[in-house]
C-alpha positions, 0 to 999 in steps of 0.5 A, spaced: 618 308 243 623 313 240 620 320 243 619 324 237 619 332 237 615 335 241 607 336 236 604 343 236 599 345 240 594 344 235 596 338 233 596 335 241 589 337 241 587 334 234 591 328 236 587 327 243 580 328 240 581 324 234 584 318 239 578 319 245 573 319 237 577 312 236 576 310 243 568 312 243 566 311 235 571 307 231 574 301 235 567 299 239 563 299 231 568 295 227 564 288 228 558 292 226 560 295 220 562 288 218 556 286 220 552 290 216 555 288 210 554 281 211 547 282 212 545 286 206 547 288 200 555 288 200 556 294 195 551 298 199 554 304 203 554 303 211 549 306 215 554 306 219 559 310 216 555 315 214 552 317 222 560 316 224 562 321 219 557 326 220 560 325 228 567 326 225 564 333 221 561 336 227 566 335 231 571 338 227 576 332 225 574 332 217 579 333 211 586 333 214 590 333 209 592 337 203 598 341 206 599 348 204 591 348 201 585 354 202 581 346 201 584 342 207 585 343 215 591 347 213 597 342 216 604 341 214 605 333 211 610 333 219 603 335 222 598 330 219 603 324 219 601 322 226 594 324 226 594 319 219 598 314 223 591 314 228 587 314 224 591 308 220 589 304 227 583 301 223 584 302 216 577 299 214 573 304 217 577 310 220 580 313 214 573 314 211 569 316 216 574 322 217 575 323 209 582 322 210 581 315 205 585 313 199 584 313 193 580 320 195 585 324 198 589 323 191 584 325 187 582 331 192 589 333 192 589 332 183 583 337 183 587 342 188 593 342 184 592 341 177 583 341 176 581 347 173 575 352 177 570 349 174 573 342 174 573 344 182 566 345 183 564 339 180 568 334 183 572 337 189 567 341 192 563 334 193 569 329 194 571 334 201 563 334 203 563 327 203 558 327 199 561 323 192 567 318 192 572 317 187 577 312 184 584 313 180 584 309 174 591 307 172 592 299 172 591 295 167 592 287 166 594 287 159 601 291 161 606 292 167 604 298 170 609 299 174 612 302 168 607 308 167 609 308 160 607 302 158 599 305 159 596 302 153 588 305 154 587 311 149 584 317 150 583 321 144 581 328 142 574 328 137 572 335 135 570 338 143 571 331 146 576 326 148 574 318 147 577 314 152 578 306 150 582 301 154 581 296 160 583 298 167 584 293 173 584 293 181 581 300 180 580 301 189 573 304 191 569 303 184 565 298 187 561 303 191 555 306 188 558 313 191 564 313 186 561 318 181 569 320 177 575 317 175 581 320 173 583 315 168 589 316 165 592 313 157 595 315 152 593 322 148 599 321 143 603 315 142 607 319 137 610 324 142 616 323 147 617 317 152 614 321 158 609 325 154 605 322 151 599 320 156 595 325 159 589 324 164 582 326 164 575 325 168 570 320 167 563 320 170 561 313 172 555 314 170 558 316 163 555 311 157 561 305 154 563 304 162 563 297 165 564 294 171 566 287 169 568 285 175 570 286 183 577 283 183 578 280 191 585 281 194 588 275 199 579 273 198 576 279 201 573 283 196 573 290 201 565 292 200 562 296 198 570 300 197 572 294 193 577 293 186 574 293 180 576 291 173 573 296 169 572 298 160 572 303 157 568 303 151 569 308 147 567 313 153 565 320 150 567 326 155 568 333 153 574 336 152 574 341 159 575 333 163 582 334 160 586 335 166 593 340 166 593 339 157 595 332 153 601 330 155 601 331 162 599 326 165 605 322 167 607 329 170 600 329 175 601 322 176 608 323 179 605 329 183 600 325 186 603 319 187 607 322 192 602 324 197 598 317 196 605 313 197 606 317 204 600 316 206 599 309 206 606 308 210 603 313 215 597 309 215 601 302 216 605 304 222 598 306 225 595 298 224 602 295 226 602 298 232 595 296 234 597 289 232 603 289 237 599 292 242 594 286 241 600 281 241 603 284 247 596 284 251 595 277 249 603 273 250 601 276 257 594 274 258 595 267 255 599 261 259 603 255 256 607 250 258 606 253 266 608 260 264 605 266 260 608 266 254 610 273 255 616 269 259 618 265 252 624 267 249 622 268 242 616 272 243 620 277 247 625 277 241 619 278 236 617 284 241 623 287 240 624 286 233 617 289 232 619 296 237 625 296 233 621 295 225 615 300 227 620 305 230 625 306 224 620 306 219 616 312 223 624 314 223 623 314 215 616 317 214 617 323 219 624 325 215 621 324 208 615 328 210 619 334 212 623 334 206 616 334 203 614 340 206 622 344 205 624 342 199 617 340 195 615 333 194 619 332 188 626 333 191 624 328 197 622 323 191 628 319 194 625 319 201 618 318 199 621 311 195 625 309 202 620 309 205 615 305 200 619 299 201 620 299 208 614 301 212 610 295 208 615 290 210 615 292 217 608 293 218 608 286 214 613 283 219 609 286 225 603 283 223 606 277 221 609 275 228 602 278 231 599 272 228 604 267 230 602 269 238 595 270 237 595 262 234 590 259 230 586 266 232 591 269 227 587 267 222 581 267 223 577 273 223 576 273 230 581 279 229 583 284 224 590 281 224 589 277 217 585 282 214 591 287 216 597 283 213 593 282 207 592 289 206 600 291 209 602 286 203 597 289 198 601 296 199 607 293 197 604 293 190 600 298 189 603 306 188 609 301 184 611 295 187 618 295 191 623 293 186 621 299 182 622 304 189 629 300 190 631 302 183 629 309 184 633 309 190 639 305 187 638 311 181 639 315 186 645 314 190 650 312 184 647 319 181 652 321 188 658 319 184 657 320 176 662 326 178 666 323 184 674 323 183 676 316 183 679 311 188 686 315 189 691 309 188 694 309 195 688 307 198 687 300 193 689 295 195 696 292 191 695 287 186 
């Protein structure tokens, strides 16, 4: 594994204690987490969840991010990556029970930035108790949202309030009783420039005209009680102070939040990949075939190496766009943040993937995480914009390079 710079002392230790919570809390209750679910009610929060996140509270391992923020712990995004990539190791359970889970950071972060004081105390002072969660309504089925622009939901002023209309779908974490505010975004003025016509605004859940149509499951798990809801927005009547920054800046507050979200999955996944290749390394070693371990095969040992290989340039990846970020602002580092959205899914992906194929038929069973992780790895390849749309941007950016470059002297071309 590449050694990476030095961590501070405080993210040492915050590093230990979370591994050593891990150990003792997280990994040993995974199976009873699903279980608890099986057995009741799936759309119930766990008793589980809420005994570990107090444990997680006391001991001081809550609300880790937000960078640069009174609100959070206070770390840069190059300190809270590997604490995320941690964390990441079981991603059903660890990120929720250190109020470290998506859709929730987002929406903090949203609230943070751009919520005015008494948008805060209603809704963030909660969501960072863990007392609420939320969701972020921007998908829908009628469009291709990968082009925000397409957004068609409406949201429009009506004296002193705004009336939301439109459907949303793969809404992650409204599933859950808990979730009591969306940030919905849609069009305020379809009249206005490109990029200016969409504003964002919060809803209660609990407000008349929104429905739940139904829970979307994702490769056949519906992730209860979080889950992916296809929601109505029925003429939804809000007050005018839910608008968030002011009309037409919806598609700014999404291009802000997004970078963080799409940063923080990637750290996540480094995270789950690297428990599926310490899985499938513990388990080539273990198990014998053909009269020899099948850590002595040749192809496993390249799928070994390969693995190493993937999880270590895109740690490589996400490390450098997490210093851009805290240098230059997550704006200038848009570049490093699209990379690394293609590449640390894919990798990640690759990984599980060649876990699966060592541990046999027991790869895909729910024996291990190992299918769960590789549909949730594939999963991130579309959700924060699908990868073709990070290619592009990346692309954009490169050939930007060259608008002003000279030509290709003469000499230097080949003759005809």
């Amino acid at each position: 594994m590449i050694r990476m710079p030095s961590p501070t002392p405080r993210v040492a230790d915050l590093a230990a204690r979370i591994t050593a919570f891990m150990d003792e809390h997280i990994y040993p209750n995974e199976m009873a987490f699903e279980r608890e679910i099986a057995a009741g009610d799936r759309w119930q929060p766990t008793a589980i969840v809420e005994t570990l996140k107090a444990k997680a509270r006391g001991a001081g391992l809550w609300n880790l991010f937000l960078p640069a923020s009174e609100y959070g712990a206070g770390l840069t995004n190059e300190e809270y990556a590997p604490l995320c990539e941690l964390m990441g190791r079981s991603h059903v359970l660890a990120p929720e029970v250190f109020n470290c889970s998506a859709p929730d950071t987002g929406n903090m972060e949203v609230l943070v930035r751009y919520g005015t004081p008494a948008q805060r105390r209603q809704w963030l002072d909660p969501l960072l108790a863990g007392e609420i969660r939320s969701c972020f309504a921007m998908t829908e089925p009628a469009v291709a949202s990968s082009d925000a622009t397409n957004i068609s939901a409406r949201i429009e002023r009506d004296g002193d309030s705004y009336v939301v209309t439109g459907r949303k779908w793969f809404i992650s974490g409204a599933g859950d009783p808990r979730c009591r505010i969306a940030i919905v975004m849609g069009k305020s003025d379809p009249g206005a420039e490109r990029h200016r016509q969409q504003s964002m605004i919060l809803v209660p859940m609990d407000s008349p005209g929104v429905r739940v149509v139904r829970m979307l499951p994702v490769f056949g798990y519906d992730d209860a009680p979080h889950g992916h809801a296809e929601i109505v927005f029925d003429g939804v009547r809000v007050p005018a102070a839910n608008l968030l920054l002011g009309e037409g800046r919806g598609f700014e507050i999404a291009q802000g939040r997004l970078g963080p979200g799409r940063i923080h999955h990637c750290m996540r996944l480094i995270g789950l990949a690297e428990r599926a290749l310490e899985t499938m390394c513990r388990r080539v070693q273990a198990r014998v075939a053909f009269g020899r371990p099948l850590a002595e095969q040749g192809t496993i040992r390249a799928d070994i190496a390969e693995s190493r290989m993937d999880l270590d340039q895109a740690r490589l990846l996400v490390m450098d766009a997490a210093r851009r970020m805290d240098s230059v602002g997550n704006k200038s580092a848009r570049n490093q943040i699209a990379m690394i959205k293609v590449v640390a899914p894919q990798a990640a992906q690759r990984v599980i993937d060649r876990a699966i194929q060592a541990h046999g038929a027991a790869g895909v069973s729910d024996d291990t995480f190992l299918a769960r992780a590789w549909a949730h790895a594939r999963t991130i390849r579309l959700a924060d914009g699908p990868d073709e749309v990070h290619r592009a941007a990346v692309a954009k950016f490169e050939l930007a390079r060259y608008d002003s470059a000279p030509p290709v002297p003469r000499e230097s071309q080949r003759p005809d």
